[in-house]
Wavefront OBJ file of the C-alpha trace (Angstrom):
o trace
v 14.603 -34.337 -30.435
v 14.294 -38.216 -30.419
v 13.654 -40.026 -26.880
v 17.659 -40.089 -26.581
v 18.161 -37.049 -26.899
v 18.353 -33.952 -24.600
v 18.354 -30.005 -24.558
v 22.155 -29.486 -24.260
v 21.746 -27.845 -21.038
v 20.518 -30.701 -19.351
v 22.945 -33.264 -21.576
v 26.047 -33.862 -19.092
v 28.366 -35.205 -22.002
v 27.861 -31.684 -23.080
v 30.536 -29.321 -21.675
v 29.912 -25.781 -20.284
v 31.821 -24.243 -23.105
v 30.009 -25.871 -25.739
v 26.455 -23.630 -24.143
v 25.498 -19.988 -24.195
v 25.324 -18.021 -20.866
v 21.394 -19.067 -19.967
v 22.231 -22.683 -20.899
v 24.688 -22.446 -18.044
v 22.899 -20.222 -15.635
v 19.851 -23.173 -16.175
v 22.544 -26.138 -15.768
v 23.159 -24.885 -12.453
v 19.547 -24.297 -11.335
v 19.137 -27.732 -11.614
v 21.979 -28.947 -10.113
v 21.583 -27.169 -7.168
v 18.101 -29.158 -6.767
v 19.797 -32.096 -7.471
v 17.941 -32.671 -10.937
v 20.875 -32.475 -13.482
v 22.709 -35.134 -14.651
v 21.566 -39.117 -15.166
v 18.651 -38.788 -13.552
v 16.995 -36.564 -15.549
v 18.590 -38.305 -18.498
v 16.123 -40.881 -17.664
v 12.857 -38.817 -18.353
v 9.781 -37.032 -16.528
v 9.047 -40.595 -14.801
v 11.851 -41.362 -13.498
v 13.529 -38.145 -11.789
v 14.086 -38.442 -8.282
v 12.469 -36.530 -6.005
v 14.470 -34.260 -3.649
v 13.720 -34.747 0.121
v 10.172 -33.141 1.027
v 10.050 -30.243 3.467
v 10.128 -31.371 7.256
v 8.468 -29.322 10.058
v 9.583 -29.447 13.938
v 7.645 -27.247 15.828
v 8.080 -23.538 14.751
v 10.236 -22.613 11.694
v 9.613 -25.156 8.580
v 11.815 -25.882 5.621
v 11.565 -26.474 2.049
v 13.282 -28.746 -0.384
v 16.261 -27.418 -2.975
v 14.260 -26.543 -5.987
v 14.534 -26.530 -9.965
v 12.359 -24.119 -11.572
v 11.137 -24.781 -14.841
v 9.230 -22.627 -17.504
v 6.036 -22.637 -19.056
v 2.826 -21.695 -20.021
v -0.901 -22.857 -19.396
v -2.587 -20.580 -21.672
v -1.700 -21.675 -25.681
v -4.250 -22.481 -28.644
v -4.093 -23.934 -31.766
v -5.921 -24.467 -35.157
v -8.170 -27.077 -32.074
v -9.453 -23.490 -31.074
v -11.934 -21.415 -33.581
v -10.309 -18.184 -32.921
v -6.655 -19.656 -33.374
v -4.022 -19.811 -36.289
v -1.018 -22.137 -35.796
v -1.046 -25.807 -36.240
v 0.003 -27.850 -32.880
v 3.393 -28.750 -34.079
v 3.789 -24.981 -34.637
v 3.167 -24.325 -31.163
v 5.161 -26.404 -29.374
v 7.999 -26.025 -31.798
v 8.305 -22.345 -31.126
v 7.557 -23.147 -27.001
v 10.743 -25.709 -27.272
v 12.674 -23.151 -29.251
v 11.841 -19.974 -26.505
v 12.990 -22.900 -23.745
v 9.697 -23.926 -22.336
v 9.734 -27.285 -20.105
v 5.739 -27.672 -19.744
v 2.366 -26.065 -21.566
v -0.883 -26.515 -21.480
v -2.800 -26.786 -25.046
v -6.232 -24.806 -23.531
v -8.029 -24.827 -26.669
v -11.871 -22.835 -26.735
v -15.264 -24.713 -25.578
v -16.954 -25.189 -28.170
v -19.475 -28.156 -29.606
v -17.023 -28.739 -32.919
v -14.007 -29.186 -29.511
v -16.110 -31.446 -27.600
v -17.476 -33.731 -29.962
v -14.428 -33.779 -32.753
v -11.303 -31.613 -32.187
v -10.377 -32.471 -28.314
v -9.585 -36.263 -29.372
v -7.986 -35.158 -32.478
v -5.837 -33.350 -30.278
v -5.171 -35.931 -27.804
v -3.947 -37.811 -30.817
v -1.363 -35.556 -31.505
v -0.801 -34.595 -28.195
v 0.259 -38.575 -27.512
v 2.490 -38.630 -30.523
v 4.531 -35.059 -29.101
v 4.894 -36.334 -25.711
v 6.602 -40.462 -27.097
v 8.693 -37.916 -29.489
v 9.766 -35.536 -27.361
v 9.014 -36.668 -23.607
v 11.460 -34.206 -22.290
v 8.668 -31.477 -23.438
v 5.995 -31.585 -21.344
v 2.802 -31.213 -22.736
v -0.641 -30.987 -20.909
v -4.053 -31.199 -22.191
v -6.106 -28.303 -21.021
v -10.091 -26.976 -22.211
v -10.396 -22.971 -21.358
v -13.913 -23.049 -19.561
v -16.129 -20.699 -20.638
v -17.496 -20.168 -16.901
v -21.005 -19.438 -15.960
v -21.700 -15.977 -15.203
v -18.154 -15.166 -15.526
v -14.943 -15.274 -17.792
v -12.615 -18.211 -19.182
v -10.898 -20.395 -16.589
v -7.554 -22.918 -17.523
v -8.635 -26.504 -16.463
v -5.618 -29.490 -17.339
v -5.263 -32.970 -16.205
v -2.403 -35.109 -15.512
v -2.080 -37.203 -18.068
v -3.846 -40.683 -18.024
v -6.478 -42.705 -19.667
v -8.945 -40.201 -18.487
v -7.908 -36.973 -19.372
v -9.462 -36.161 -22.299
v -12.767 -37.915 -21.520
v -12.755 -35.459 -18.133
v -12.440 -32.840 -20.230
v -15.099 -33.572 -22.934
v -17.352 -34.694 -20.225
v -16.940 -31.068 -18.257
v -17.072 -29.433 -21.130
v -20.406 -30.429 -22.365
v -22.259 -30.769 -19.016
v -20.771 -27.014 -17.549
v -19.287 -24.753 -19.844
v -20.733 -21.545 -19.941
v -20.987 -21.018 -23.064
v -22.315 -23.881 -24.543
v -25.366 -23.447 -21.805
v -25.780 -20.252 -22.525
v -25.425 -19.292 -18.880
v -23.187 -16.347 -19.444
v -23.155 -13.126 -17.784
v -26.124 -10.817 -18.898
v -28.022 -13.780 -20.949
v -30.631 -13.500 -18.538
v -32.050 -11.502 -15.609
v -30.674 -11.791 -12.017
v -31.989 -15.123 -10.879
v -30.499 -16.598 -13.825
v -27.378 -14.794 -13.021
v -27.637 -16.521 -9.252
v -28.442 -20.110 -10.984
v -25.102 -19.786 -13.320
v -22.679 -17.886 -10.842
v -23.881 -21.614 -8.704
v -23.257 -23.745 -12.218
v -19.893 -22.844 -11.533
v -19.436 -23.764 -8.145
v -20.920 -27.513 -9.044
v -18.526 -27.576 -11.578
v -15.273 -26.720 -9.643
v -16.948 -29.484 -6.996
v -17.268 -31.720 -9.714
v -14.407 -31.494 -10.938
v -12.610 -31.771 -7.176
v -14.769 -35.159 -7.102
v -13.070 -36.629 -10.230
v -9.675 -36.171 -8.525
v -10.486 -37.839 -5.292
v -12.238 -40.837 -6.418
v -8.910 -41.204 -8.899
v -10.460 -40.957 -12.383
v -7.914 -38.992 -13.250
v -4.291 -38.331 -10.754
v -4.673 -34.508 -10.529
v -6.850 -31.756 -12.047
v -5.738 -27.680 -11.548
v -7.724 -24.709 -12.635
v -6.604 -20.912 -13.045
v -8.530 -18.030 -14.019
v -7.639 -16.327 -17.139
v -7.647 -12.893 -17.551
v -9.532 -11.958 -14.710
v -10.394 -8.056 -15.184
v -10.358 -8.049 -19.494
v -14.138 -7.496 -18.620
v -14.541 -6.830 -15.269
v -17.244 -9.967 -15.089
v -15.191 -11.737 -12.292
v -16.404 -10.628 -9.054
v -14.778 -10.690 -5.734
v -17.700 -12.640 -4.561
v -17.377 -15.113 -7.927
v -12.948 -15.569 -7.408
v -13.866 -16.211 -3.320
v -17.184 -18.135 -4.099
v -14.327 -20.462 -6.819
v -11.479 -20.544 -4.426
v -13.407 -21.590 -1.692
v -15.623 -24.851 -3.243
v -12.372 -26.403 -4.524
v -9.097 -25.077 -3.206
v -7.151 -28.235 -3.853
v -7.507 -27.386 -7.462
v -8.871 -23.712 -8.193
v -5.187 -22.392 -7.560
v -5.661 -19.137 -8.546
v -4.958 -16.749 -11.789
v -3.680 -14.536 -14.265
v -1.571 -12.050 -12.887
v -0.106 -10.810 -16.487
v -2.757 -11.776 -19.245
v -1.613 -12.428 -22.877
v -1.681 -10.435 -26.049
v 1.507 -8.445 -24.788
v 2.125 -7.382 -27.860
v -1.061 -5.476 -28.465
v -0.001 -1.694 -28.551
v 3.538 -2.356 -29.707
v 3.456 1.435 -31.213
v 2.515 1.713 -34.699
v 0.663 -1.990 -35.098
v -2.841 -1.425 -34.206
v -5.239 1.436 -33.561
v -2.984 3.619 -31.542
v -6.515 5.133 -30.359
v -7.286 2.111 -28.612
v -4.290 -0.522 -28.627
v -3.575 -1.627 -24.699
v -0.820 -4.209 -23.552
v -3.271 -7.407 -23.545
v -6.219 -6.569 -25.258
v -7.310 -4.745 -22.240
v -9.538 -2.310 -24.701
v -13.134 -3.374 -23.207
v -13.724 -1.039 -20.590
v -17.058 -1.365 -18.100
v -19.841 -2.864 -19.702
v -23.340 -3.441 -18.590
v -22.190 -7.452 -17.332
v -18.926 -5.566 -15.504
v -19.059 -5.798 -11.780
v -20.153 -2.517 -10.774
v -17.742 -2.305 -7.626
v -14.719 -2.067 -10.002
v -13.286 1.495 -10.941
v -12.901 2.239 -14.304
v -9.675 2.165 -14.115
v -9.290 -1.356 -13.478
v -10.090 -2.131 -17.004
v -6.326 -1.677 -18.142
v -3.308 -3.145 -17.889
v -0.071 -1.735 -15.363
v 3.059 -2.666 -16.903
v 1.130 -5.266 -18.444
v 0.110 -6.953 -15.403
v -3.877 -7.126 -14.495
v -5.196 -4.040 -12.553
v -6.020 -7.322 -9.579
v -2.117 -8.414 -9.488
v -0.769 -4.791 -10.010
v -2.142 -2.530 -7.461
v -0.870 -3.334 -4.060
v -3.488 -3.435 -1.835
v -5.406 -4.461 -4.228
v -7.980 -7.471 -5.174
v -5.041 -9.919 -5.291
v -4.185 -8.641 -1.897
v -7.014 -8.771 -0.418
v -7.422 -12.655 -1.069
v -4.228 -13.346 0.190
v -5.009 -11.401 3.270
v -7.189 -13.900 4.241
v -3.935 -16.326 4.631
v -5.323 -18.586 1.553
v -3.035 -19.045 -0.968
v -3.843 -17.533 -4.575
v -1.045 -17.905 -6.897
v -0.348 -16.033 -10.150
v 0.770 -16.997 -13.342
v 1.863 -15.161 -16.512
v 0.983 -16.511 -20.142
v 1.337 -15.973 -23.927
v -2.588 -16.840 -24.815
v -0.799 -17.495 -28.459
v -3.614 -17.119 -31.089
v -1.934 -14.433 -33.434
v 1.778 -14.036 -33.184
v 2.636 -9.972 -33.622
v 3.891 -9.338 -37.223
v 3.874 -13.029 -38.260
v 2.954 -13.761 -41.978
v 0.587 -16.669 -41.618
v -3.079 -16.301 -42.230
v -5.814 -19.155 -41.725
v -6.295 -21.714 -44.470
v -9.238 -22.054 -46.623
v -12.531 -24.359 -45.401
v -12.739 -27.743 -47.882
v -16.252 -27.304 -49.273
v -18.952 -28.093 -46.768
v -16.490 -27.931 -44.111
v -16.726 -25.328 -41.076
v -15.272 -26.065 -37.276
v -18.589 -27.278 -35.696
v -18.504 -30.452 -37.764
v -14.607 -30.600 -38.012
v -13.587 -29.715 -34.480
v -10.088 -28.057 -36.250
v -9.654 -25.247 -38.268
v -7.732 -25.626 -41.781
v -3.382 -25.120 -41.684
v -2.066 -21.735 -41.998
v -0.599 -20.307 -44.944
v 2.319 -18.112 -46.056
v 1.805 -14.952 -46.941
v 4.374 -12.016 -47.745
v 2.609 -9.660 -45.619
v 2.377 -9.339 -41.629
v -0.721 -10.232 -40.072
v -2.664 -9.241 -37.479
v -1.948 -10.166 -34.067
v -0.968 -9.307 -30.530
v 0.535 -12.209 -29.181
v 3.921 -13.735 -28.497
v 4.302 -17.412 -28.523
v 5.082 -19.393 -25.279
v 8.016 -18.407 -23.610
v 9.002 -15.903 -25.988
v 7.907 -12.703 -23.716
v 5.920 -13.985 -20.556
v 7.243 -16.739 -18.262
v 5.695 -18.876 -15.445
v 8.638 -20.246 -13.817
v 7.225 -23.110 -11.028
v 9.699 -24.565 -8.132
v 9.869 -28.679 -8.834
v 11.618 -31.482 -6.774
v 11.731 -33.689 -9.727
v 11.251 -33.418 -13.607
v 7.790 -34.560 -14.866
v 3.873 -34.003 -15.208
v 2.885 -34.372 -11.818
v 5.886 -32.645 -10.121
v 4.964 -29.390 -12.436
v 1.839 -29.984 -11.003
v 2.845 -30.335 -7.666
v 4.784 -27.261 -7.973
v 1.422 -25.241 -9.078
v -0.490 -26.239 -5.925
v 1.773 -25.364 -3.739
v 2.734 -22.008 -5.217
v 6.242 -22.096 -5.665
v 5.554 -19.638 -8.499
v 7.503 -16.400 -9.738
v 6.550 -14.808 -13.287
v 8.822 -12.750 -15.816
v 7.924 -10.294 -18.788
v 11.396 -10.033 -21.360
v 13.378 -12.582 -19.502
v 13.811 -10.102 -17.002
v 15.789 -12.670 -14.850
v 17.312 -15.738 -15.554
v 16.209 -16.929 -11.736
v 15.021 -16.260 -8.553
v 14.908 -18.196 -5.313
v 13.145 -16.852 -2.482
v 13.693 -18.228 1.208
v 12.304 -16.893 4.933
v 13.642 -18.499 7.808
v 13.991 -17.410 11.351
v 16.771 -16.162 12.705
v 19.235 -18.673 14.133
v 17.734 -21.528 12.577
v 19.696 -23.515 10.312
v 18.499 -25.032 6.771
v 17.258 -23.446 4.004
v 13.890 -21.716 4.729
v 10.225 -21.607 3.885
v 10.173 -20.656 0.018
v 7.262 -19.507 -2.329
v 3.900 -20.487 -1.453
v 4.719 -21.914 2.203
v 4.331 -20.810 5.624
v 6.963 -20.093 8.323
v 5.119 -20.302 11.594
v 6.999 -17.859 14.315
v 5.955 -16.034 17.880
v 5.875 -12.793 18.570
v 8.268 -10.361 18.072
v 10.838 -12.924 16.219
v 13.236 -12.014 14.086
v 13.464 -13.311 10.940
v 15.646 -12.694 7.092
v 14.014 -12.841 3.448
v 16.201 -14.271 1.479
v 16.341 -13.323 -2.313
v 19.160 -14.986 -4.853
v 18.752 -12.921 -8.146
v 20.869 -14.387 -10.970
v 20.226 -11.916 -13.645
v 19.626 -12.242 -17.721
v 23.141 -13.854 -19.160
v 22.134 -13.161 -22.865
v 19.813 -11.005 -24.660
v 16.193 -11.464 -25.233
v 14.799 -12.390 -28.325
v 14.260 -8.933 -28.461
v 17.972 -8.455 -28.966
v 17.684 -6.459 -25.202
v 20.051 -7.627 -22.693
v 17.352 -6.789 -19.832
v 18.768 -5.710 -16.245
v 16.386 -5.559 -13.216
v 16.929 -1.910 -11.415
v 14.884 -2.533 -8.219
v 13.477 -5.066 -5.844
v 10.095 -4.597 -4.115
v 9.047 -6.151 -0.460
v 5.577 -6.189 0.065
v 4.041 -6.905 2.938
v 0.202 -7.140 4.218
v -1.605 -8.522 7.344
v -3.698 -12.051 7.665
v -6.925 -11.480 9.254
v -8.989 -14.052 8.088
v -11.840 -14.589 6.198
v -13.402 -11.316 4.417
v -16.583 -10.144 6.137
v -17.479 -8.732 2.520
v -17.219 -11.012 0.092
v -16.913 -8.074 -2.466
v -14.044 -6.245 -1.034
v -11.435 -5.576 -3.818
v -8.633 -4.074 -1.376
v -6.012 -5.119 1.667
v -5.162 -1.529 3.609
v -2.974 -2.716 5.451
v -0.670 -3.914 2.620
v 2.074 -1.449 1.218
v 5.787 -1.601 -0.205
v 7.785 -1.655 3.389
v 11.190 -1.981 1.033
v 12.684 -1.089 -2.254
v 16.585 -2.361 -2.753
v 18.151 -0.501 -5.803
v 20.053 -3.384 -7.479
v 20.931 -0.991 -10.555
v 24.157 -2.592 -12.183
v 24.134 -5.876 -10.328
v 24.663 -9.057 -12.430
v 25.723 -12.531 -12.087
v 24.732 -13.808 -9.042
v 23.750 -12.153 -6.082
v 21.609 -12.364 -2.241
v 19.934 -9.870 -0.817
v 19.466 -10.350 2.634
v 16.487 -8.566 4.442
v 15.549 -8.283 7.908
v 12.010 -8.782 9.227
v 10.299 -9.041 12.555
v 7.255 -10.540 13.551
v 4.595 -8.308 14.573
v 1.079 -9.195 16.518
v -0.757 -10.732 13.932
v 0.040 -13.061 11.039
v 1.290 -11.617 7.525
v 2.593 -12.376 3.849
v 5.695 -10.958 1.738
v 5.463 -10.976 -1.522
v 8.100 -9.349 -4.078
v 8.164 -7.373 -6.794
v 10.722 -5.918 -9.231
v 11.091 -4.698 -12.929
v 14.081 -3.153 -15.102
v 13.164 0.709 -13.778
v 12.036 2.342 -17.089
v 8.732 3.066 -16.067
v 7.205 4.294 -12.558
v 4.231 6.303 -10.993
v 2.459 6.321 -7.363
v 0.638 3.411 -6.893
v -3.032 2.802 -7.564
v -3.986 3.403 -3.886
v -1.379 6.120 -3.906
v 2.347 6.819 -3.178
v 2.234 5.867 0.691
v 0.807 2.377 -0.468
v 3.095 1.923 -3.365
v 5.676 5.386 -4.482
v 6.741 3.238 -7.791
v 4.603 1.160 -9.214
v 3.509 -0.180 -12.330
v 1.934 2.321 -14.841
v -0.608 2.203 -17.537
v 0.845 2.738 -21.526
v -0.793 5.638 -23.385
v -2.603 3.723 -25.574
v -0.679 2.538 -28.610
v 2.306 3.786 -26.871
v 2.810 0.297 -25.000
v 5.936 -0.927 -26.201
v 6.371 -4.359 -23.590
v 10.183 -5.150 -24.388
v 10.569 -1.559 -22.754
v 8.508 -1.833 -19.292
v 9.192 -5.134 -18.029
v 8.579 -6.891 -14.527
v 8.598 -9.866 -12.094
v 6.344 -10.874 -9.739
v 6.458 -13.521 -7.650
v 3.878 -15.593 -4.981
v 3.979 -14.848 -1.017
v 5.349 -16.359 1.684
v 2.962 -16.370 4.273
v 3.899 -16.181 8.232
v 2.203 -17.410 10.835
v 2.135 -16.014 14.505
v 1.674 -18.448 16.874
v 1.615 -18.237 20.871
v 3.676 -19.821 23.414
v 6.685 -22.509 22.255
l 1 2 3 4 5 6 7 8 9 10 11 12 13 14 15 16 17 18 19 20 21 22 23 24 25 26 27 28 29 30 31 32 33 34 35 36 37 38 39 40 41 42 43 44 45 46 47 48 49 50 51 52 53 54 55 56 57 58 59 60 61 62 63 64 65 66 67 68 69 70 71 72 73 74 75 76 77 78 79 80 81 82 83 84 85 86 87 88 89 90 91 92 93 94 95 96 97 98 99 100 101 102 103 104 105 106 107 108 109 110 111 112 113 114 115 116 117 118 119 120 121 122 123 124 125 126 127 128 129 130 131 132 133 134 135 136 137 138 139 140 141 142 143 144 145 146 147 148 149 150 151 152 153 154 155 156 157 158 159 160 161 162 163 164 165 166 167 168 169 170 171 172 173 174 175 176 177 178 179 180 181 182 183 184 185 186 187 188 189 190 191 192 193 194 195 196 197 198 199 200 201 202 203 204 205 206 207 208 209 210 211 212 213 214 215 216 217 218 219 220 221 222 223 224 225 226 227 228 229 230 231 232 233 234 235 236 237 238 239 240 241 242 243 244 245 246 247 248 249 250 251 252 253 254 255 256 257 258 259 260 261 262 263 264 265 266 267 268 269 270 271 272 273 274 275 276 277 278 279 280 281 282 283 284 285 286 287 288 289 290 291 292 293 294 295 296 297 298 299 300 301 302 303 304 305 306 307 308 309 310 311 312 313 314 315 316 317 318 319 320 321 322 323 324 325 326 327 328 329 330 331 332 333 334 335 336 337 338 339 340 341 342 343 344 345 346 347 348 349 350 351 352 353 354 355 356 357 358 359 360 361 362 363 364 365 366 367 368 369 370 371 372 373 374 375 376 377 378 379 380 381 382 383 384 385 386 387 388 389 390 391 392 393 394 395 396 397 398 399 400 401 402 403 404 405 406 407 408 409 410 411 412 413 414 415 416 417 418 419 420 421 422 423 424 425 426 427 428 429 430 431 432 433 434 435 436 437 438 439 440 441 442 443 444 445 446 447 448 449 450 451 452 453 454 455 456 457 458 459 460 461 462 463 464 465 466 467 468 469 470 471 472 473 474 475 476 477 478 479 480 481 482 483 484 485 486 487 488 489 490 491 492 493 494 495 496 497 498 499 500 501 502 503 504 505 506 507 508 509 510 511 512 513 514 515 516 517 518 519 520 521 522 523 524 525 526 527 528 529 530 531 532 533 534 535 536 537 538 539 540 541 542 543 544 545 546 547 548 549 550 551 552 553 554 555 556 557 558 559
């Protein structure tokens, strides 16, 4: 695209007949939210922002919302372990309809010192070519004692020093204070690294070095090295920008059946199992995915749960982690002489090959989708959107939307959406709102995916966890399943709710019906839940799922 140009469902001299089914069903989104049209014609700077949310007294409203796609979780030949050259990436992330990614390439000394302002360079160039796609610079954070973390900045004069500067003085990895390189006061001193650094980098945002900062943990339970106590212990020093996690990890494509080791293959990589750095307070059986969502995001009543059960918001996200595109037929390029990535901070080009390569990934948008709510079209606003959690996730373009809205009963407006907080007394009544528009064209899997159920999950707020290890919610469970089997187009489901004596959360749940089992915590908690694969039996196209954040209500006493 050149600067005039736009994607033709967001081009209003474009007519409905000349798009496809999505392109329509995504024209309308947006002008719903009031984001279509000459305003958006202008650019990412210059959308207007709808009206914010207004609260008077009890009840609360939202704005109308666009929700746009994307991906914080993609690497290129900037990362030591990647393949595909940066053009290659986005390329493919415009073509699968992403709006926004984050380029998270690996810590490393050859990324700090060479390959993050090479990047930058190119990362300038994408975003005067194509400033309708919007591109973030990200670092994945090796953290101390613990796994990889997302960390991206607004864009600014500042963002890539921020990110060199972190990189070097708190990465995990370059420190060596990972999890098991020493003995248990070492382990203390690094789990603490980490804290300074989220504080640090909270810092940089409020004295304005750069606008905004976020941070998400990736792939929490791959090794079982994030704690409860490490997640709360993040959450807690910095929860302006540690937003939350993975819910789905990458590598989707890992035990499509017959690729890999069909001893060992699991739906994103999740073939580690308890090692002597895992957490001992998780069950083996949390090293595996459930309908290729993490064991933390899958089992209600679980982990996730239990943070949100403290009423703090911990969003989710769902990501391609694009290193190795399943049966591609590019391999890595050949080191000039003398040449390696330490002293080049970028690996060599790909190559063509004639025969499929390794790999277990999809690239961005082509299988997992982070769809975030935004009042206007542009860095920030995606940003915005993040914070706040107005976040809902998709496997195989399960759903072409979703707009969630709780509002008491009798009042007028639109409702408190994903991410906010209705505040109601005792004993009110209240209705869930939940506008499915469902897939108007196949997936690039040539599946025209149908969802066959929606999920209401609810759990109490009681505040802060005594134990800052506990790993479940028992009071959360499924309290509703609507069969929407043969629904399409357009549709509301409309669900009643009442208040009960203590605050709560809804969150919601559905998937296209082909695979189901009891629950982690068993049937009362959850009678169809996600499922693990047989390993190299884990097809994704064929078990796919949405998930989105939770509304959180608020008892309150008296008027």
């Amino acid at each position: 695209m050149t600067e005039q140009q736009l994607p033709a469902w967001a081009d209003p001299s474009v007519s409905p007949a000349g798009l496809d089914a999505q392109g329509v069903s995504r024209r309308r989104l947006l002008r719903r939210a009031g984001l279509f049209g000459a305003a958006l014609a202008l650019g990412p700077a210059a959308a207007p922002a709808v009206a914010g949310p207004r609260q008077r007294g009890l009840g609360g409203e939202d704005p109308r919302l666009a929700y746009l796609v994307g991906d914080h979780h993609v690497h290129s030949v900037y990362s030591h372990d990647a393949k595909y050259t940066f053009s290659q990436v986005a390329a493919a992330a415009a073509e699968y309809g992403v709006d926004w990614l984050v380029f998270n390439e690996h810590a490393n000394f050859g990324h700090a010192r060479y390959g993050a302002r090479l990047e930058h360079e190119e990362i300038r160039r994408a975003r005067a070519a194509h400033p309708r796609q919007l591109i973030f610079q990200g670092l994945e954070w090796y953290i101390p004692a613990a796994e990889h973390c997302t960390v991206f900045a607004a864009p600014g004069p500042h963002e890539v020093d921020l990110l060199t500067r972190f990189e070097l003085a708190y990465d995990g990895k370059l420190l060596n204070y990972t999890e098991g390189a020493a003995g248990a006061a070492d382990t203390a001193r690094n789990e603490a690294h980490a804290v300074k650094a989220l504080r640090w980098l909270a810092e940089q945002r409020r004295r304005g070095y750069v606008d905004d900062v976020l941070v998400l943990a990736n792939h929490p339970l791959r090794l079982g090295i994030d704690s409860p106590h490490e997640m709360r212990a993040w959450r807690d020093a910095a929860p302006e920008i540690m937003i939350g996690m993975e819910g789905a990890p990458g590598a989707q494509g890992a035990a499509v059946p017959g690729w890999r080791d069909p001893a060992t293959s699991i739906r994103g990589e999740y073939e580690n199992r308890p090692s002597a750095q895992s957490w001992a307070g998780y069950p083996g059986d949390a090293y595996v995915t459930y309908g290729g969502f993490d064991w933390a995001t899958a089992t209600v009543g679980g982990l996730w749960d239990s943070l949100l059960a403290e009423g703090k918001l911990f969003s989710i996200t769902s990501n391609s982690d694009v290193h190795r595109v399943v049966f591609d037929t590019w391999r890595n390029g050949d080191w000039p002489a003398g040449q390696n990535f330490d002293n080049t901070g970028r690996l060599p080009d790909p190559v063509r090959t004639d025969t499929p390569q390794p790999g277990s990934d999809f690239w961005p948008g082509q299988f997992s989708r982070t769809h975030v709510g935004v009042t206007r079209y542009g860095y920030r606003a995606v940003m915005s959107g993040l914070r706040a959690g107005r976040i809902w996730v998709d496997h195989g373009h399960l759903l072409d939307g979703l707009d969630v809205r709780l509002k008491r009963d009798g009042d007028h407006g639109r409702g408190v959406t994903l991410g906010g907080r209705l505040r109601v007394r005792k004993g009110e009544r209240m209705t869930l709102s939940v506008t499915v528009t469902t897939a108007s064209r196949a997936n690039p899997q040539g599946i025209l995916p149908r969802p066959a159920h929606v999920d209401v999950i609810r759990g109490a707020v009681r505040g802060p966890a005594s134990d800052r290890d506990a790993w479940q919610a028992p009071d959360t469970k499924v309290v509703e399943t609507r069969d929407v089997s043969g629904r399409t187009g357009t549709y509301t489901l409309r669900i009643p709710l009442t208040a009960g004596d203590e605050s709560c959360y809804v969150r919601l749940r559905g998937s296209d019906g082909n695979r189901h089992g009891a629950g982690y915590l068993g049937a009362s908690v959850d009678p169809h839940g996600p499922v693990p694969h047989v390993p190299g039996d884990g097809d994704p196209w064929a078990d796919t799922w949405f998930y989105t954040n939770p509304v959180f209500v608020d008892v309150v006493d008296g008027r």
